[in-house]
N, C-alpha and C positions, 0 to 999 in steps of 0.2 A: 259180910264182904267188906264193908268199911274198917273193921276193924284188921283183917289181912294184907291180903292181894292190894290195895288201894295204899293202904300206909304204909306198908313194904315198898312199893313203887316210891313215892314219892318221897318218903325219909331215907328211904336207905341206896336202892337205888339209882338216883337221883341226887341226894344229896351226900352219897359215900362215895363217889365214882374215883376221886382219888385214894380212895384205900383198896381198891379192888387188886389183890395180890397178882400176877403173874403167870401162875402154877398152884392149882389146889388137885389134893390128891384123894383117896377114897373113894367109897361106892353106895349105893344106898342100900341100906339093909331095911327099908320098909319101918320104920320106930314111929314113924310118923308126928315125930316132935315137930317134923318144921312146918305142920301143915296146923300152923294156930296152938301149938300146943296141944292135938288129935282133937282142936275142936270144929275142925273145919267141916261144913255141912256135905261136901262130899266125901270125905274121908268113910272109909269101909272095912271094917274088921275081918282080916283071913284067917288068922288061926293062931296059935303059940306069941300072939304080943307082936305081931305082924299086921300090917295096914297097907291096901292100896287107893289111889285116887280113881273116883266113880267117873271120873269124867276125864282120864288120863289118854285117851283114845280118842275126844270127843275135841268138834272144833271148837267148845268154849274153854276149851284148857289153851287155845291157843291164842285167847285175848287176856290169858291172864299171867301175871309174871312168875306162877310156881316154879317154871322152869328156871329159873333162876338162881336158883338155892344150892348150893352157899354162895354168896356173893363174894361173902370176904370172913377174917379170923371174927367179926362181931356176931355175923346169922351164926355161925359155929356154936358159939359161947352161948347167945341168948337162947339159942332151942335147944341148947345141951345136944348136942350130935354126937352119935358116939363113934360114927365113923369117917366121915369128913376133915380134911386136914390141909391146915397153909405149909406149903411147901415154898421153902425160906430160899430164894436166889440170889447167892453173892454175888454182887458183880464184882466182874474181877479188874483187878488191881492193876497197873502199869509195871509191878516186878513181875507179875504173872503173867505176862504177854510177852516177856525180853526171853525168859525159857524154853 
């Protein structure tokens, strides 16, 4: 647990709160990279390279920050997500608002 949920909190969420994109896109296909690298002790093997969370239903999932995931383009990158994605928001421009 120290090694997760606890330093995800406090490195990233906590100390990335300014890079937290706007818009992220994607779905979970279950890979179960973000959950420690599938080394999380609740982490549960379904079938075909597929994972669910043993306690995804339960109220200790609701003290810990898994639901958080992606936070931003860095949880993307470091747990290799193969579905997850920062969706880029221009703002727009002063010629863009005269048309």
């Amino acid at each position: 647990m120290s090694e997760g949920p606890a330093i995800h909190f406090f490195t990233d969420v906590m100390g990335r709160v300014n890079q937290v994109p706007q818009e992220m896109g994607g779905s979970c296909v279950q890979c179960g990279n973000c959950c420690m690298n599938k080394r999380c002790m609740f982490l549960q093997a379904i079938d075909d390279g597929r994972f669910q969370c043993g306690i995804y239903h339960s109220l200790l999932r609701r003290f810990s920050n898994c639901g958080s995931f992606p936070l931003n383009a860095y949880d993307i990158e470091r747990y290799e997500c193969p579905s997850y994605f920062v969706i880029q928001v221009m703002p727009a421009s002063p010629e863009s608002r005269r048309r």
